[in-house]
TORDOZA-815086 format. One record per residue: residue in one letter; x, z, y of N, C-alpha, C in turn. Coordinates in steps of 0.02 Angstrom, whole numbers, plus 32768, in hexadecimal, padded with zeros to 4 digits. Atoms other than C-alpha are relative to their C-alpha. Example, Ala and Ser with C-alpha at 12.3 -4.5 7.8 and 13.67 -1.06 7.14 Angstrom:
// residues 2
A802D80007FC5826781867F1F802D8000803C;S7FD67FFD7FC582AC81657FCB7FD980258037;
***
This chain:
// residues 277
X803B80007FD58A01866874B980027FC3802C;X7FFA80237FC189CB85DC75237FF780188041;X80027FE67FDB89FD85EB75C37FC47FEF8032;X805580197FB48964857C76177FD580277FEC;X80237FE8801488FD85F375BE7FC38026802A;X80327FCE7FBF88B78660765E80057FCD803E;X7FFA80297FC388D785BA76CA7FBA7FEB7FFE;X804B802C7FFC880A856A770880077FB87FE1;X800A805E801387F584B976B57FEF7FE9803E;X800F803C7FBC87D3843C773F7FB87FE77FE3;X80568021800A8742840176CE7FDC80368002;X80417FCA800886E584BF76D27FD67FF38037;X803980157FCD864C849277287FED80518032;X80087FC57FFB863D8547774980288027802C;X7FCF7FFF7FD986E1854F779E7FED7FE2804B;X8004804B7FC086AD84B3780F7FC28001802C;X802180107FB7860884E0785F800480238023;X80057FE47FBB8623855A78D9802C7FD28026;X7FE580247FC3869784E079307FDC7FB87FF4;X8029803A7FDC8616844679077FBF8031801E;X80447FE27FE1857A84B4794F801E7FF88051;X7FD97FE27FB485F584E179F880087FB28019;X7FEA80427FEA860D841C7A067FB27FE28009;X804B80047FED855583FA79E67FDF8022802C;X80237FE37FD2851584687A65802C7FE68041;X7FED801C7FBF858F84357AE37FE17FBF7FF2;X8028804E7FEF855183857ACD7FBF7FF77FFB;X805180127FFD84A083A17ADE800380288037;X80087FF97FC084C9840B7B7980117FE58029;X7FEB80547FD1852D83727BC27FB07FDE800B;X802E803E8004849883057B957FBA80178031;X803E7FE57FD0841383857BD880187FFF8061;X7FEE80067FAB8482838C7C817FFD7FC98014;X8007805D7FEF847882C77C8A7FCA7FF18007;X8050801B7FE483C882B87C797FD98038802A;X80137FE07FB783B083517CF480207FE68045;X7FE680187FD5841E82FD7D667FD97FAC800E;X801B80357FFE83CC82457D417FC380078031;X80407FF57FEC8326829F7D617FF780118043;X80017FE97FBA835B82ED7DFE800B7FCC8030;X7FF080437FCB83A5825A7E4E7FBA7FCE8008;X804880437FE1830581DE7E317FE480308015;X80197FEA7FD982A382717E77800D7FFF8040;X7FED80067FB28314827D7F077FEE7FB98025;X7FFE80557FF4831B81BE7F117FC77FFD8024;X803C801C7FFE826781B97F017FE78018804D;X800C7FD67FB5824882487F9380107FE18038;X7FE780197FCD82C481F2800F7FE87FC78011;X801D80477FD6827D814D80177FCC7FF98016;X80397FEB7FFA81DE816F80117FE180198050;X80107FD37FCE817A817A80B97FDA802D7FFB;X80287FC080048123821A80E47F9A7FE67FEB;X8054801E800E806B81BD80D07FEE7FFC7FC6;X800480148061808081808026801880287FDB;X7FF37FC3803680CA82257FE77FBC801E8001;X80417FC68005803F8292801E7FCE7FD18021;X8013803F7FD07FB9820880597FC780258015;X803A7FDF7FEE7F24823380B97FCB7FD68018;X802A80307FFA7E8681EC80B980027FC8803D;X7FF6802A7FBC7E5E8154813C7FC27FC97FD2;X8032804D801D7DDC80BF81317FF27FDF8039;X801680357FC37DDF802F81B6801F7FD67FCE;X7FEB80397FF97DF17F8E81BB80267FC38024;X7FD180317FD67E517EE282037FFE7FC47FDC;X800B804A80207E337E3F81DD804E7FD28003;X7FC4802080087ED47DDB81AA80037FB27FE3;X7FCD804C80167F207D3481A280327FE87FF5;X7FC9801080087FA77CF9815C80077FA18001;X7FF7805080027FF27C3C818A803F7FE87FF6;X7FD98005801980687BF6811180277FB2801F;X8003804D7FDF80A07B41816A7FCC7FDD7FF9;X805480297FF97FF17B1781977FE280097FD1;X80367FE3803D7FAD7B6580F87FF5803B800B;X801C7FD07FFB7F3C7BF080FD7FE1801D7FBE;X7FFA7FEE804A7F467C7680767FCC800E8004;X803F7FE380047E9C7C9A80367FFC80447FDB;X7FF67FB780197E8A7D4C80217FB780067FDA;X8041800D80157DCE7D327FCA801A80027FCD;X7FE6803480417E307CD97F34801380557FC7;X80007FB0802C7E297D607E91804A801E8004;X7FD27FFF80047ED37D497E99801380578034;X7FF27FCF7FD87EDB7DD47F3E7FC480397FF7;X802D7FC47FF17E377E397F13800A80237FC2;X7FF57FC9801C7E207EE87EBD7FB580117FF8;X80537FF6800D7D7F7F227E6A8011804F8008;X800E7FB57FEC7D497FC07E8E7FAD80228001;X80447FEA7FF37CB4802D7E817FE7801D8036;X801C7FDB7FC27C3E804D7EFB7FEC80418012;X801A7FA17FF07C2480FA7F3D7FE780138027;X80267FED7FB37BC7815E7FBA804080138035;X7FC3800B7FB07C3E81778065801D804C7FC8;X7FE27FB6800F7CB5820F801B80528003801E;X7FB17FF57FE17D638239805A804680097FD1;X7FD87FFE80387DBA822A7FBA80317FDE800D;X7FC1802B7FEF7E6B81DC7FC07FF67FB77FBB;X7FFB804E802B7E7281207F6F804080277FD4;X7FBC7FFC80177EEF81087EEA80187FDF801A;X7FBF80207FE87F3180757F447FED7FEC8054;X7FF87FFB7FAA7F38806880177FDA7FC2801F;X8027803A7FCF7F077FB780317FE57FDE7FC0;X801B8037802A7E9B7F2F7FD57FD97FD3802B;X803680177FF37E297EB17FD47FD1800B7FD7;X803D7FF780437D7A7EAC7F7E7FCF7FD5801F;X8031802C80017CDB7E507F717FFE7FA08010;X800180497FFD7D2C7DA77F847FF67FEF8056;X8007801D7F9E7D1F7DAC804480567FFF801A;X7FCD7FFF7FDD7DB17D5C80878021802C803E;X7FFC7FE47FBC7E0D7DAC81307FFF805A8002;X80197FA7800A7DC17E6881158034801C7FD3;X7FD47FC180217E577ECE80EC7FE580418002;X7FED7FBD80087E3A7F8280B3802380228009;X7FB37FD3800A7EAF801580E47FE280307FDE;X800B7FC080047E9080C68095802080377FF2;X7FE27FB07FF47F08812D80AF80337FF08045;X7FE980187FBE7F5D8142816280427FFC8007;X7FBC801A7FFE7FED811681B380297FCB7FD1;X7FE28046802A8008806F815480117FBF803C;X7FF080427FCE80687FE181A27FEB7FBF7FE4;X80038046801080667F2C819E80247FDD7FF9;X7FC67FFF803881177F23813E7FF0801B7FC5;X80297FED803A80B07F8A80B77FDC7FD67FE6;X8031803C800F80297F2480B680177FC17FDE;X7FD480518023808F7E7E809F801F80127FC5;X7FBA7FE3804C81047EE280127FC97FF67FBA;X803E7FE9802980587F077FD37FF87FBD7FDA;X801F8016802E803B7E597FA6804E7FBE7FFD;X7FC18032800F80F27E127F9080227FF58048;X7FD280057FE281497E008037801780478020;X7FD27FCB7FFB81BD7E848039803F80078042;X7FB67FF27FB882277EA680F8800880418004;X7FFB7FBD7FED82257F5280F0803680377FD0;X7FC77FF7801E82AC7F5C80557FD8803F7FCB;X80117FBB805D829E7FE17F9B7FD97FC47FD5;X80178023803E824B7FA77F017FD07FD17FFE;X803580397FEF81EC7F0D7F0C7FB2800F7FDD;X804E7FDA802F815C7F657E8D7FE2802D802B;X80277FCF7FF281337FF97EEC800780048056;X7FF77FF07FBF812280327F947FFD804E8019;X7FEC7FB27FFB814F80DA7F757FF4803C7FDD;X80237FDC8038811C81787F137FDF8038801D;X80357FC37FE1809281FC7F348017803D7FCC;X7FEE7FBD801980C882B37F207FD4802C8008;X803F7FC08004802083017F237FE17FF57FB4;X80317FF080327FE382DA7E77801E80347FCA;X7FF07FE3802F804F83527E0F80558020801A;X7FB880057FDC810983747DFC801A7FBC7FFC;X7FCC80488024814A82C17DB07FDD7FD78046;X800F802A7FD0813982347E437FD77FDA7FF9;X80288019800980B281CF7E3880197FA98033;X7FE8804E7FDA80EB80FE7E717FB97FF4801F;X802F80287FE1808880A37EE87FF57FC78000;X7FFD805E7FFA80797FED7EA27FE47FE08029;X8002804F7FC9807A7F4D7EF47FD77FEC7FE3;X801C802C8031800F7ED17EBF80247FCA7FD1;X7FD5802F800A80A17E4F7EA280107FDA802F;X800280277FCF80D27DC07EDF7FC77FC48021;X804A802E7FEC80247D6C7F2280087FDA8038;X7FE5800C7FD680597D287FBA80237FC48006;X7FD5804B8016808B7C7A7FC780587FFB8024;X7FB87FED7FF581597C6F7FD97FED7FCC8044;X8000801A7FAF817E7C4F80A4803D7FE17FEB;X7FC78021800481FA7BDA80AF804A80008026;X7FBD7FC57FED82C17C0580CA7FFE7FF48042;X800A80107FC482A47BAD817A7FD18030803A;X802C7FE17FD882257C1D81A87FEC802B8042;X800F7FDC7FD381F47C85823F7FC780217FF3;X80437FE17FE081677CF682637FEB80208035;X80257FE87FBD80F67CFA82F47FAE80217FE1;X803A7FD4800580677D8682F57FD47FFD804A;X802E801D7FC67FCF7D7583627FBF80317FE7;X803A7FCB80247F447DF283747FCC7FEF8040;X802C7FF77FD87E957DE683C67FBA7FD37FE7;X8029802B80237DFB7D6B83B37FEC7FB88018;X800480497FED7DA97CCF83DC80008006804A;X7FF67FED7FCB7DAD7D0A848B803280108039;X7FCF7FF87FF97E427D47849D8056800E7FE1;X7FD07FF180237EE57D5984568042801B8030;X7FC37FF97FE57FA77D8A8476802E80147FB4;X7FBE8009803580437D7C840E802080477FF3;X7FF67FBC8010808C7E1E83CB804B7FF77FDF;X7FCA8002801D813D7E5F839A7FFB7FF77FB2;X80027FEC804B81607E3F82E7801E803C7FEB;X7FE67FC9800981BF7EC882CD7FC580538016;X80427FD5800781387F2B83027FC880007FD2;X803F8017802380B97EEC82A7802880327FA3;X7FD67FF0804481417F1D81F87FFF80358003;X7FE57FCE7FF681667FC182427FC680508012;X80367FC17FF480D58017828F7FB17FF97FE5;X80437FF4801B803B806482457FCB7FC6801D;X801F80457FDB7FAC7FE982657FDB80268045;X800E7FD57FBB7F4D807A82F480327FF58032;X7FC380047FD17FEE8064834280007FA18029;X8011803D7FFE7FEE7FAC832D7FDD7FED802F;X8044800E7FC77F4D7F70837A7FF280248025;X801B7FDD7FB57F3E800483F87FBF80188000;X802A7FF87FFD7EB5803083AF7FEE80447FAF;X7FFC7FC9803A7E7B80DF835D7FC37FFD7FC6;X8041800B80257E1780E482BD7FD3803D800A;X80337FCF80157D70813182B0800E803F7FE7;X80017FDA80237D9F819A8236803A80417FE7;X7FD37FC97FF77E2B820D82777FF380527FE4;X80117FD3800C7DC4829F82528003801A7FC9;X801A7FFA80387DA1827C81AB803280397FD4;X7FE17FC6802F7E2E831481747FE3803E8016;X801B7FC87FEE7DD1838381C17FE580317FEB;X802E7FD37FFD7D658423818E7FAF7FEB7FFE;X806380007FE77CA383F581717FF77FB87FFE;X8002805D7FE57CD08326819D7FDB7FE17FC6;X801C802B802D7C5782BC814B7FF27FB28015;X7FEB803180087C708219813E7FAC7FDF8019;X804F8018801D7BAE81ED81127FF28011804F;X80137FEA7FE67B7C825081B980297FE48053;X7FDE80397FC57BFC81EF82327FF07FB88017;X802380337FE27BBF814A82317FAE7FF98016;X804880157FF17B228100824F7FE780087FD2;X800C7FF380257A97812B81F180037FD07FC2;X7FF5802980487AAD808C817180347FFA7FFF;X7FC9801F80297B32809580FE7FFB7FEE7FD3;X7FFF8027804C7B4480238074803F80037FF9;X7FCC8031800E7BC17FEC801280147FBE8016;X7FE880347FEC7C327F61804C7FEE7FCE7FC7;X8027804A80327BE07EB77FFA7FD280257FEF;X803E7FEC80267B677ECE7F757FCC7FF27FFF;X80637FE07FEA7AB57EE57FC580167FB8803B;X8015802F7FCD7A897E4380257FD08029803C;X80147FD27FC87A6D7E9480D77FE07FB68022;X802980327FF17A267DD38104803F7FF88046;X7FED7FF27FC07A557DB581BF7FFF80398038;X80007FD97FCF7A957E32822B7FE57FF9804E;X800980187FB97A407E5382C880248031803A;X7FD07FD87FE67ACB7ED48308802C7FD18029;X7FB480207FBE7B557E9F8398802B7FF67FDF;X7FC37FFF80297BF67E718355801D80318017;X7FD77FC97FDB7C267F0F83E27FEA80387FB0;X80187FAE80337BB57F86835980097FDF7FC4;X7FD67FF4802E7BFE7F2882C68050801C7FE7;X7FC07FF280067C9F7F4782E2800C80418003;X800D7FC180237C747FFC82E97FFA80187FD9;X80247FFA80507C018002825480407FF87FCA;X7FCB8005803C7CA87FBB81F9804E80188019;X7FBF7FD57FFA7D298021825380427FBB800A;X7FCA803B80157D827F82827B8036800E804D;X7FC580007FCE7E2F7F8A82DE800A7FBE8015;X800680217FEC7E457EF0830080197FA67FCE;X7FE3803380297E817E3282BA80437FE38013;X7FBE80017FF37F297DF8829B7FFE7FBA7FC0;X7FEA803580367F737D40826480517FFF8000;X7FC88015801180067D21822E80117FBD7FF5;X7FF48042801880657C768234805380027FC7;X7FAC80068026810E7C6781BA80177FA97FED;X7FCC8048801081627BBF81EB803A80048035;X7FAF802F7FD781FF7B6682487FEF802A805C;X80207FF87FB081917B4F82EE7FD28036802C;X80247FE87FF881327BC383517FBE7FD0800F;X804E80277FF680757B9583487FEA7FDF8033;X801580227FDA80297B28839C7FB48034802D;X80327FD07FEA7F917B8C84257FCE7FD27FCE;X8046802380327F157B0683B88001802D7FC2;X80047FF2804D7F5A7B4C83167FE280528008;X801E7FB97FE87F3F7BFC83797FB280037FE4;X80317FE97FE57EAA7BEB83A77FCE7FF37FB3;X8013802480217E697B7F830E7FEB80507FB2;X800A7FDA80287E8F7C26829B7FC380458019;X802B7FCB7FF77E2E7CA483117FB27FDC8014;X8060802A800C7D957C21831D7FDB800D7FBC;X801C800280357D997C3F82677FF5804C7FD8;X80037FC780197D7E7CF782537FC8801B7FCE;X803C800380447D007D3681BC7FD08040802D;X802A7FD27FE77C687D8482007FFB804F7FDD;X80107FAF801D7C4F7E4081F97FCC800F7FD4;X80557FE180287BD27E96817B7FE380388021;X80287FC27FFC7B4E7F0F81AA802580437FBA;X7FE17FD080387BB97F968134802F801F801A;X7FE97FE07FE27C1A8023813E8036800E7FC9;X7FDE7FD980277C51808480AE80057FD07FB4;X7FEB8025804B7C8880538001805B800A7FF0;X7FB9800580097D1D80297FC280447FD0801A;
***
């Protein structure tokens, strides 16, 4: 009799899968714990950096006219390069997909729409990044589902400041001005900022209609040739919810009061308009 006769072959396949099945399932429950663990961490990631505004954002619509001054060059925010098309709508309280833009080719006229946005956002928004995380996004919104939703940048649009650089911030108009912390300007909401509250605090409210808050003409921003305004610049700056204007210089030297003054001589007239995009 042979004695290997009742011994298993090594080649019986029959022999061999219950201990390959027990090896295959542990390694697809390794692999499932790695990409539940992967998944959990960029969630966490995503959660922690993330400020509270841009997770859950809530409506907002003012304005602020901006300048940026690169060593005596002035970025044109008009240029397609910085604007965003968008459709026009009647006044509604809907949340933007993205917080700030420009549109219609009008230099100066920044957009916000959603609140509590700084002016370290803003800049990230279009390439200068002081506020540190992923140079693409500026964070992720956790109201549209369960998965995170990114908040892109535009890129880098923004002409590179040079390694010498400084920045002095300056807010007010042809009238008046005063110099402002930078670090403020990076750090706090823009209401905070300028000292000045928007219009449209209400707008989370119960019943709040947008259409029924301003004045009775709202248009869309651009579009409709409104001709010459014969409104105050006090009741445009209402009509457009405007906080206030802000230049920026990014060189060596602090500005000269000419170069001051030279940018708030050159501010872009207001429109008769309200709502839009």
């Amino acid at each position: 009799m042979d004695k290997d006769t009742d011994a298993p072959r090594k080649d019986n396949p029959k022999e061999q899968s219950p201990g390959l099945l027990k090896r295959l399932l542990r390694y697809v429950a390794i692999t499932v714990a790695v990409l539940l663990l992967l998944a959990g961490g960029s969630y966490g990631y995503a959660y922690a950096t993330t400020p509270d505004h841009i997770k859950h954002p809530k409506f907002q619509h003012y304005h602020f006219r901006t300048q940026i001054v690169v060593n005596g060059k002035v970025v044109d925010f008009s240029d397609d390069t910085f604007q965003k098309k968008y459709e026009a709508v009647n006044c509604n309280a809907d949340i933007a997909d993205l917080p700030i833009h420009f549109h219609d080719h009008v230099d100066q006229m920044t957009h916000i729409h959603w609140d509590g946005m700084t002016g370290g956002e803003f800049l990230k928004a279009f390439g200068w990044n002081f506020i540190g995380g992923n140079n693409s996004v500026l964070g992720y919104r956790f109201d549209l589902g369960a998965k995170p939703v990114a908040v892109k940048t535009y890129g880098k649009l923004l002409p590179a400041a040079p390694d010498n650089a400084k920045y002095y911030v300056y807010v007010g108009d042809a009238d008046e001005y005063t110099q402002k912390d930078w670090n403020d300007f990076l750090n706090k909401d823009f209401e905070a900022f300028f000292g000045k509250k928007s219009k449209l605090g209400q707008a989370n409210t119960p019943g709040f209609s947008i259409a029924n808050w301003f004045f009775p003409r709202v248009s869309a921003h651009g579009g409709e040739d409104h001709g010459t305004s014969q409104k105050s610049e006090e009741e445009l700056s209402r009509i457009n919810n405007l906080l206030g204007n802000v230049v920026i210089f990014a060189q060596e030297k602090e500005p000269t009061k000419e170069q001051i003054n030279a940018r708030f001589d050159a501010l872009v007239p207001l429109s008769d308009s309200t709502c839009g995009g």
